[in-house]
BADRENGU-57741 format. One record per residue: residue number from 0; x, y, z of N, C-alpha, C, CB in turn. Coordinates in Angstrom, 1 decimal. Glycine has a CB too. Layout:
REM BADRENGU-57741
R num    n_u    n_v    n_w   ca_u   ca_v   ca_w    c_u    c_v    c_w   cb_u   cb_v   cb_w
R NUM      X      Y      Z      X      Y      Z      X      Y      Z      X      Y      Z
...
REM end
This chain:
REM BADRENGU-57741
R num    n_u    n_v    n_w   ca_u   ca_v   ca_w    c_u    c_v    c_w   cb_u   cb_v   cb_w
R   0  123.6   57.8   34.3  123.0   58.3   33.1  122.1   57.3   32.4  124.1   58.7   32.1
R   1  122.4   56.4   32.6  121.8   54.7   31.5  120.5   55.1   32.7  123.0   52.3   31.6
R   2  120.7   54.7   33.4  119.3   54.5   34.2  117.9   55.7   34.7  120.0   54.1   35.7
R   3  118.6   56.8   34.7  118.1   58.1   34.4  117.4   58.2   32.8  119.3   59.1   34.6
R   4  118.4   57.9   31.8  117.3   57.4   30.4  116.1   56.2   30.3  118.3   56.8   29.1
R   5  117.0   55.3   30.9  115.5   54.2   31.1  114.7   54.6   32.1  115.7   52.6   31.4
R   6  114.6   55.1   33.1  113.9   55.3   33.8  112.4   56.4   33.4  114.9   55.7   34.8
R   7  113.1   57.6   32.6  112.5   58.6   31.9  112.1   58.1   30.7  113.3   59.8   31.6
R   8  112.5   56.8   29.7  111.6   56.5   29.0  110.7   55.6   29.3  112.1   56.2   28.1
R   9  109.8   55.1   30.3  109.2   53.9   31.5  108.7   54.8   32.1  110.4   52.8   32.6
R  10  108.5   56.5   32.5  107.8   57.3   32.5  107.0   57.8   31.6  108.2   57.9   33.0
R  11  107.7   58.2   30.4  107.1   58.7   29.1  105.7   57.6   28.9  108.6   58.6   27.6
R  12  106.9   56.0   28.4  105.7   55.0   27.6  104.3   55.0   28.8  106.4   53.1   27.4
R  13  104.0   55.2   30.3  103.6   54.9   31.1  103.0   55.7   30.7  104.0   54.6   32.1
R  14  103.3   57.0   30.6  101.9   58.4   30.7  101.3   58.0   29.3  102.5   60.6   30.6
R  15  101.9   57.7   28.1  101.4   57.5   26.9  100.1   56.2   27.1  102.8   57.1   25.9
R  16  100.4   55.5   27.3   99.7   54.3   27.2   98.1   54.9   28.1  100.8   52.9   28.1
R  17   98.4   55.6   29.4   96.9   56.5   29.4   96.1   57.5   28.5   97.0   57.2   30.5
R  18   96.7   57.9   28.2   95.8   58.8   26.9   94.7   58.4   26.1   96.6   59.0   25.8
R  19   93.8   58.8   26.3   92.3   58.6   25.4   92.7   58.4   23.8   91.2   60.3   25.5
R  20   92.1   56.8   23.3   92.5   56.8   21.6   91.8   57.8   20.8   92.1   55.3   20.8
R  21   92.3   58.6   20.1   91.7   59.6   19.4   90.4   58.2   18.5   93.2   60.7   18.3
R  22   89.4   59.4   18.6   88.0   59.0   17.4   88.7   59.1   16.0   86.5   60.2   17.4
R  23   88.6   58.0   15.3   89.5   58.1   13.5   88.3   58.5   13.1   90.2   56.5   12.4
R  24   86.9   57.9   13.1   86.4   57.8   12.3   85.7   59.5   11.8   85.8   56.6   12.8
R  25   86.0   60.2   12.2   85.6   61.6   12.0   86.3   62.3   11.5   85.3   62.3   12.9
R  26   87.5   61.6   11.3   88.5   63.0   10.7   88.2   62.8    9.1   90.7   62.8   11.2
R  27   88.7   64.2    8.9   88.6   64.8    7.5   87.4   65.3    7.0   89.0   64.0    6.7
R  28   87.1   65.3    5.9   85.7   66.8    5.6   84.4   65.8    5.9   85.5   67.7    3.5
R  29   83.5   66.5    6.7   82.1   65.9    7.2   81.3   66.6    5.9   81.4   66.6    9.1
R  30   80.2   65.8    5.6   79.5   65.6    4.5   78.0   65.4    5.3   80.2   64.2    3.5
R  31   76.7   66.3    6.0   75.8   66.2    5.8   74.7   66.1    4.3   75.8   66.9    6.4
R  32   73.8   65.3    4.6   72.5   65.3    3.6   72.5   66.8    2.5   70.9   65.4    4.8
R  33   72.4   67.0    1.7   71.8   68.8    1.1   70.1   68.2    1.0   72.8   69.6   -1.2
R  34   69.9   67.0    0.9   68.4   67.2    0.7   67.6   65.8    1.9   68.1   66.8   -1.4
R  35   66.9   66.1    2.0   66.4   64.0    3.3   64.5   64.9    3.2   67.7   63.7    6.7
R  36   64.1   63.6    2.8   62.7   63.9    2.8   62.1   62.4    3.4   62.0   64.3    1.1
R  37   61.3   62.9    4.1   60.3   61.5    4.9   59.2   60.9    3.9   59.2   62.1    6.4
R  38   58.9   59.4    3.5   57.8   59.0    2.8   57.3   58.1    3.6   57.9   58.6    1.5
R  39   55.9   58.5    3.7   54.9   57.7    4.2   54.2   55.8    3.9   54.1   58.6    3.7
R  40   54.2   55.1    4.6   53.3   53.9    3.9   52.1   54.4    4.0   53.4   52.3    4.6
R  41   51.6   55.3    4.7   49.8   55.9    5.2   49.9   56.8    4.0   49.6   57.0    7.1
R  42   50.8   57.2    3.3   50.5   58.4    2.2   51.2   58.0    0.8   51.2   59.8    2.8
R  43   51.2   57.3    0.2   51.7   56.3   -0.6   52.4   57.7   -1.6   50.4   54.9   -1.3
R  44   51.1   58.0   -2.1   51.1   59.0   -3.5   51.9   60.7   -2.9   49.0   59.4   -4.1
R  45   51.7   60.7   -1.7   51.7   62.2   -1.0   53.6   62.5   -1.2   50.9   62.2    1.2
R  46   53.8   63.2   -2.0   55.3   63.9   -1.8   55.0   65.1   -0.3   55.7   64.9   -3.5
R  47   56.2   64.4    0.4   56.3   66.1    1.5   57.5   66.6    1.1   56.3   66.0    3.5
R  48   57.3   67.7    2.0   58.6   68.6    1.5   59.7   68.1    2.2   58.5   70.3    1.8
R  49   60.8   68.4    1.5   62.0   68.2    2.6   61.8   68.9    3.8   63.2   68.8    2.2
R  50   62.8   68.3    4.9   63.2   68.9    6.2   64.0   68.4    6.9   62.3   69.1    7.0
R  51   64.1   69.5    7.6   65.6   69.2    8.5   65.3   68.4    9.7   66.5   70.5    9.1
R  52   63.9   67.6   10.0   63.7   67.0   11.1   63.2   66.0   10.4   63.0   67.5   12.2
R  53   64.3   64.6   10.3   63.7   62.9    9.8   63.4   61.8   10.9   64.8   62.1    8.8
R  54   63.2   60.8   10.2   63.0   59.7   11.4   62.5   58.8   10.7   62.0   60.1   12.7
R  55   62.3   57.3   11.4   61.8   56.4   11.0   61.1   55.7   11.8   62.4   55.8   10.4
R  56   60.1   55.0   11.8   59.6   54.5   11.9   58.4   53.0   12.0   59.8   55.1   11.9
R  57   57.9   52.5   13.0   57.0   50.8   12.3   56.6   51.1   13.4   57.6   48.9   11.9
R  58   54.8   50.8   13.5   54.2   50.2   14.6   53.7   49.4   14.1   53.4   50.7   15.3
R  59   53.0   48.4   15.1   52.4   46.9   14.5   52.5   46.3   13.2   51.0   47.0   14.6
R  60   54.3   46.5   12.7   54.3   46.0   11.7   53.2   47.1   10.0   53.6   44.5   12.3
R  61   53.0   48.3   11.0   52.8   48.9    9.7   52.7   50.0    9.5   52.1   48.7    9.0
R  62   52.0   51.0    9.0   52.3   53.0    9.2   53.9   53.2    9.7   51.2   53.7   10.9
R  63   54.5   52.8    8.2   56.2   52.6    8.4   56.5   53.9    7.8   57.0   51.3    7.6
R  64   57.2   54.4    8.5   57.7   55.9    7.8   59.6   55.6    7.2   57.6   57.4    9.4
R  65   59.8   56.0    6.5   61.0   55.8    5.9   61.6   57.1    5.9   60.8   55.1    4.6
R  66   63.1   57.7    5.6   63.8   59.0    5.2   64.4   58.5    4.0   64.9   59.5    6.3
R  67   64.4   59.5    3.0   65.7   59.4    2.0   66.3   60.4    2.0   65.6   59.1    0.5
R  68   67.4   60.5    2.4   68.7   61.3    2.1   69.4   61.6    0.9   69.5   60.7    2.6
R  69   69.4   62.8    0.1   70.7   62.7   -1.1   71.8   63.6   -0.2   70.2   63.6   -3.2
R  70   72.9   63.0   -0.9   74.2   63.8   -0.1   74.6   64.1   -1.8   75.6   62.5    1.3
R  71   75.9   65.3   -1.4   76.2   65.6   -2.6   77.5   65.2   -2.2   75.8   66.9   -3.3
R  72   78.6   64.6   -2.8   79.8   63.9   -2.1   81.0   65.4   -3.3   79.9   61.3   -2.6
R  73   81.3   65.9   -3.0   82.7   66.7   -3.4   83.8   65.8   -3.7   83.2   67.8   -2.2
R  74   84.4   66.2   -5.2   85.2   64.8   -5.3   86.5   65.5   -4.1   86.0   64.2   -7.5
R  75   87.0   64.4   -3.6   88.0   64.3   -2.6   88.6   62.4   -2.8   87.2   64.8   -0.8
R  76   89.3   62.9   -1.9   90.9   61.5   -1.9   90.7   60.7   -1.2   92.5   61.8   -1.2
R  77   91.3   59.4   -1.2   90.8   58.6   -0.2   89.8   57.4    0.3   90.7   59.3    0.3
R  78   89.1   57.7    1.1   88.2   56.6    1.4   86.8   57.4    2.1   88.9   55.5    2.6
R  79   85.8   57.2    1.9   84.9   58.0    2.3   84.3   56.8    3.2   84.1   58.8    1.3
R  80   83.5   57.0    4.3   82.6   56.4    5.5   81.7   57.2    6.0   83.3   56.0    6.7
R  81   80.4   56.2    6.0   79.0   56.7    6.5   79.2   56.3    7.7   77.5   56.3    5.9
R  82   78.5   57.2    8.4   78.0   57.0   10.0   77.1   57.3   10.5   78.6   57.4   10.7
R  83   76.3   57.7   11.6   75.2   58.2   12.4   76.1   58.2   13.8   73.6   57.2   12.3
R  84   75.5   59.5   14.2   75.2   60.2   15.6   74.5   60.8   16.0   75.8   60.8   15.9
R  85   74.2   61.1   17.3   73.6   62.0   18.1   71.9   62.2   17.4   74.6   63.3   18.0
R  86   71.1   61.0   17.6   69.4   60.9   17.3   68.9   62.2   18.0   68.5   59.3   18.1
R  87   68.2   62.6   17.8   66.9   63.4   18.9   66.5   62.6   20.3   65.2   63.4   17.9
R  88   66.0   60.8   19.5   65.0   60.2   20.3   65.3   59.1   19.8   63.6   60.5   20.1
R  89   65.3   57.6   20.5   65.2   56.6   19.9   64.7   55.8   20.9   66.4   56.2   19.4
R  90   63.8   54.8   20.0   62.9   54.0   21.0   62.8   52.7   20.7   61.4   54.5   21.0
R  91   62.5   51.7   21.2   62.1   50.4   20.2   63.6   49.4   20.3   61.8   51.0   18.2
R  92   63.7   49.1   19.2   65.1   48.2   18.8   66.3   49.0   18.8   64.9   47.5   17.4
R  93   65.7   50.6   18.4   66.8   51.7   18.1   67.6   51.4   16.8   67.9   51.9   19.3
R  94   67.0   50.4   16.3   68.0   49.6   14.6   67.5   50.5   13.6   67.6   47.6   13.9
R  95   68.5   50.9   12.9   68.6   51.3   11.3   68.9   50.7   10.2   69.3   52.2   11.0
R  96   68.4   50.5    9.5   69.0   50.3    7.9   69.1   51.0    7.0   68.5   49.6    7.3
R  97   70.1   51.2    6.7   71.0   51.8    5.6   71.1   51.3    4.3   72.2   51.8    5.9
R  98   70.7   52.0    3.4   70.8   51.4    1.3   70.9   52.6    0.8   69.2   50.4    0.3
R  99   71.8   52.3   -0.2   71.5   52.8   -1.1   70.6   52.9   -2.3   72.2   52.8   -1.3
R 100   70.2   54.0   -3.1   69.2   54.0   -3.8   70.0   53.8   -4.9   68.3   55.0   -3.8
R 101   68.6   53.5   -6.3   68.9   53.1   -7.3   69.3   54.6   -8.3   67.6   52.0   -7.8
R 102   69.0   55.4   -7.4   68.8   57.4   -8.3   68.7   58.0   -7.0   66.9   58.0   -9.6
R 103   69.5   58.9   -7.3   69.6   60.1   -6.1   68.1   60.9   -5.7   70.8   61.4   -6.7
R 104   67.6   61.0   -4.6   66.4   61.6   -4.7   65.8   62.5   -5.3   66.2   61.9   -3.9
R 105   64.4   63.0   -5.0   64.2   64.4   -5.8   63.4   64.7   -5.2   63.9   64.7   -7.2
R 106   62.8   66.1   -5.0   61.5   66.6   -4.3   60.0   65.9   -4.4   61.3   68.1   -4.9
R 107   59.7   65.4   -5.4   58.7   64.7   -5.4   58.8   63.0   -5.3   58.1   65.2   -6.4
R 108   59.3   62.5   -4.9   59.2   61.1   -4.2   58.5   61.3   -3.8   60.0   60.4   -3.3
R 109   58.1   59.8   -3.2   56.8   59.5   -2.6   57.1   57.9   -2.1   55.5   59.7   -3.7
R 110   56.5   57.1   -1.7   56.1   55.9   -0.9   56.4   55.0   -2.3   54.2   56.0   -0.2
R 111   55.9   55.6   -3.3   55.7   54.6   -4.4   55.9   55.2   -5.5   54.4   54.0   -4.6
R 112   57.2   55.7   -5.3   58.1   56.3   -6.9   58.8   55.2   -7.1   59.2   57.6   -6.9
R 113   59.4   55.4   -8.2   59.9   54.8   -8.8   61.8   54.6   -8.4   59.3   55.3  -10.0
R 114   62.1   55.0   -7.5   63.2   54.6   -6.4   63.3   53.8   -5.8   63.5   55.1   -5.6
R 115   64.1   52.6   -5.6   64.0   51.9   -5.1   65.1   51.6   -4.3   63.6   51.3   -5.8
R 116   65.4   50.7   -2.9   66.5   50.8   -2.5   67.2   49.5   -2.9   66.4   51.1   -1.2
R 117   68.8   49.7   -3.4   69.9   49.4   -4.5   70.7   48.3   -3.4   70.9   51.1   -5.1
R 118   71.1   48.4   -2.3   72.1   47.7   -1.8   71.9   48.3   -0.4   73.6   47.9   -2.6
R 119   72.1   47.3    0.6   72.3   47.6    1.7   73.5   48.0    2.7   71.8   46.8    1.9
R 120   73.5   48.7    2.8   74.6   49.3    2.8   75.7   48.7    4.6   74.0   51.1    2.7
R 121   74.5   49.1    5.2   74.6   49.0    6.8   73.7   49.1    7.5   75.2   49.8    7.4
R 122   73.9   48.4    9.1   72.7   48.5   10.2   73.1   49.4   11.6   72.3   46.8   10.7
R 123   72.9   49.5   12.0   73.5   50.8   13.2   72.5   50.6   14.2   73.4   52.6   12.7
R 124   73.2   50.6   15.4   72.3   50.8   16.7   72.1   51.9   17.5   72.7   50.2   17.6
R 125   71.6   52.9   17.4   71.3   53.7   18.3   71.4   53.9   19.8   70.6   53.8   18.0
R 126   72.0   54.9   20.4   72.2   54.6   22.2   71.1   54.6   22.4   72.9   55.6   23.3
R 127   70.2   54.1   23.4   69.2   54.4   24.0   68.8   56.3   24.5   69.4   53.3   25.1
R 128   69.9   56.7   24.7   69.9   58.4   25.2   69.8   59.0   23.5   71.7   59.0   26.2
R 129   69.9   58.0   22.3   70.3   58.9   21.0   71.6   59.7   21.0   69.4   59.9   20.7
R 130   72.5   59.8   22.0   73.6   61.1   22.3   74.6   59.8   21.8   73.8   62.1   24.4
R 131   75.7   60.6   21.1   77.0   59.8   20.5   76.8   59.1   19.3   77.5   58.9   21.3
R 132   78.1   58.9   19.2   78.1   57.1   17.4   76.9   56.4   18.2   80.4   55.3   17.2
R 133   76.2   56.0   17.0   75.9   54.5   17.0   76.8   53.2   16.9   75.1   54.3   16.1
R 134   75.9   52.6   17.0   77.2   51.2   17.0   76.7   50.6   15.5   76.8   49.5   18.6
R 135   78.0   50.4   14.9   77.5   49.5   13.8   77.3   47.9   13.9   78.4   49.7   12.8
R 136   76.3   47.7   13.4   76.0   46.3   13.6   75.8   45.2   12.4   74.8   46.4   14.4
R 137   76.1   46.1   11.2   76.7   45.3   10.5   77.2   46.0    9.3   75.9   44.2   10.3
R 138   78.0   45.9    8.3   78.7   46.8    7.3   79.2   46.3    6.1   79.9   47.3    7.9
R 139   78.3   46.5    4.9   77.8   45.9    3.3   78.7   46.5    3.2   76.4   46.1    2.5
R 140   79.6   47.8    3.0   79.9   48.8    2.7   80.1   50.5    2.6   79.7   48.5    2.5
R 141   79.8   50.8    4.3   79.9   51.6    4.4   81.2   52.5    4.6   79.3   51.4    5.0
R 142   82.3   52.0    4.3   83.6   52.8    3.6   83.6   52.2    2.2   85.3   52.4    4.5
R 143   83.6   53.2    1.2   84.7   53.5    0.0   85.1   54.2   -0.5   84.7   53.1   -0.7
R 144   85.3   54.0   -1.7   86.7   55.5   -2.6   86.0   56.4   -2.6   87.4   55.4   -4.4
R 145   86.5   57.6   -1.8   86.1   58.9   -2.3   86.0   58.6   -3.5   87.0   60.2   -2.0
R 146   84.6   60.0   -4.4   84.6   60.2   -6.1   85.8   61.1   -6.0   83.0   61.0   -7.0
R 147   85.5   61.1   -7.5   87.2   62.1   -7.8   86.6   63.4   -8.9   89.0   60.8   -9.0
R 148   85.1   63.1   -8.9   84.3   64.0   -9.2   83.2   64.3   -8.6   84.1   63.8  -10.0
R 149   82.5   65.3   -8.1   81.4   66.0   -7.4   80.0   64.7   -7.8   81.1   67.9   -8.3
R 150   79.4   64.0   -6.6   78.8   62.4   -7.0   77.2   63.1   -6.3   79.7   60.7   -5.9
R 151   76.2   62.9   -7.0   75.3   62.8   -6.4   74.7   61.2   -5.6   74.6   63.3   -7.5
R 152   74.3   61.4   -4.1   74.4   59.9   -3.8   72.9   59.8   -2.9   75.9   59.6   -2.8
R 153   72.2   58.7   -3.2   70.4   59.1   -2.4   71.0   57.4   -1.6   68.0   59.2   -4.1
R 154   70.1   57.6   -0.6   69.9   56.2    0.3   68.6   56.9    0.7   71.1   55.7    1.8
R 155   68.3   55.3    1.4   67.1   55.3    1.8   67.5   54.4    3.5   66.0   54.5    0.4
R 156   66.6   55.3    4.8   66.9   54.4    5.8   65.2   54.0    6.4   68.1   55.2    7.2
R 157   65.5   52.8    6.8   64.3   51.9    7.3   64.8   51.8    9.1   64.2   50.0    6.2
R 158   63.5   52.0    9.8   63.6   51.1   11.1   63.7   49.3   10.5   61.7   51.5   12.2
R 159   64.4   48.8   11.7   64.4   46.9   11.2   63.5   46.7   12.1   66.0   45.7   11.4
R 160   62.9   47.1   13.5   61.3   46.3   14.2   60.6   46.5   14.1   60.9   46.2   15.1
R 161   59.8   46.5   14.8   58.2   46.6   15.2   58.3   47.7   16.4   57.5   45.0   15.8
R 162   57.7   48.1   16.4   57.4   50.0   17.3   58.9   50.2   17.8   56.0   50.1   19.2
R 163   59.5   50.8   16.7   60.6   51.3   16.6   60.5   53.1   16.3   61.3   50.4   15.5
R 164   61.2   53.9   16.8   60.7   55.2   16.4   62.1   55.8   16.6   59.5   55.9   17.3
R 165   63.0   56.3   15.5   64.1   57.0   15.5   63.8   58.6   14.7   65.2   56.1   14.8
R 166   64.7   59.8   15.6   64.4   60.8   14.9   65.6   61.8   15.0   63.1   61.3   15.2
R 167   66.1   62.9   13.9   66.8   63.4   13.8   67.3   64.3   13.3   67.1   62.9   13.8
R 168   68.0   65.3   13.3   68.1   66.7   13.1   69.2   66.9   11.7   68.5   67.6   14.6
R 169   68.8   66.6   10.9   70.1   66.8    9.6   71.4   67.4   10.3   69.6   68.0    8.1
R 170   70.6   69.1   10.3   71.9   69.6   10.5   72.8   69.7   11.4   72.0   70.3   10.3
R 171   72.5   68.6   12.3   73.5   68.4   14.1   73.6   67.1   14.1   72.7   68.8   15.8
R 172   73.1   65.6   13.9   73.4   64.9   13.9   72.5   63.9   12.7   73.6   64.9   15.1
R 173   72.6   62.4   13.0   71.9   61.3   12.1   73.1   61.1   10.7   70.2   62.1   11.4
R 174   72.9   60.8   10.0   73.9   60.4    8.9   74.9   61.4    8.5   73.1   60.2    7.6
R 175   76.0   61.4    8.4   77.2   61.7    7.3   78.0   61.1    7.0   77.9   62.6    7.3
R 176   78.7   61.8    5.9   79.8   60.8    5.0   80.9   62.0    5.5   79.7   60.6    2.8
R 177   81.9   61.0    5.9   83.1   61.1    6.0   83.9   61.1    4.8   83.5   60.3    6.7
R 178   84.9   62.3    4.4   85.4   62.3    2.8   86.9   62.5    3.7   84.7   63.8    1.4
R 179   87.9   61.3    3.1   89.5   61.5    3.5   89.9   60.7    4.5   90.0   62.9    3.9
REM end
């Protein structure tokens, strides 16, 4: 009997120890963008409209295109975490930077409103295919306390090289907050 129990528990821990580690970082309520608008360095003054296709960009060090994102964060419990997945396209260094803004966006931004980016939040690597997480590559703060009230929240993301070209579909992948 003894040996039949150890034997069956030395089967059990054996199948256990193969099992795929579940992904943490996704559990609990996903939090896309409600608003991400692209601003131009080539269009300084030009507000565009929002849309559900962003990206960023640098060539030769200039005609840098930037995204700002406002998310609207639902107060919830816990710990909240930004992430990125699943680009369109990524080319270059595939690096992002992540900040937060000083004021949640608004339809008319522009290149040279009066927003500025507040704290750096994080840097992320992009797969070369764009398909999956990025890798974080470095983290100011990208987990903290869920609000405990409904939070308006704007960032702003930059390419970090030189002919870098990332792009991405709000509503399937690129930035969310993790709430819980």
């Amino acid at each position: 009997m003894k040996f039949t129990l150890i034997a069956a528990i030395s089967i059990f821990s054996t199948l256990a120890s193969g099992l795929a580690i579940l992904d943490l970082t996704r559990r609990g309520r996903v939090i896309r963008p409600a608003t991400a608008i692209v601003v131009k360095e080539d269009l300084p003054n030009t507000p565009l409209p929002p849309t559900k296709i962003v990206g960023v960009s640098r060539v030769d060090g200039a005609h840098t295109v930037r995204t700002r994102l406002g998310f609207v964060v639902p107060a919830c419990t816990g710990k909240c975490t930004i992430s990125f997945s699943d680009a369109m396209s990524a080319t270059g260094s595939r690096r992002l930077q992540l900040f937060a803004t000083s004021r949640p966006l608004t339809a008319w931004d522009t290149w040279n409103t009066g927003i500025y980016r507040d704290l750096h939040k994080g840097t992320f690597l992009v797969s070369s295919t764009g398909a999956g997480p990025a890798t974080v590559v470095e983290d100011f703060g990208l987990t903290f306390p869920c609000p405990s009230t409904t939070t308006n929240r704007g960032f702003e993301v930059k390419a970090v090289g030189n002919n870098d070209y990332v792009i991405w579909d709000i509503t399937k992948g690129g930035f969310i907050i993790t709430c819980g």
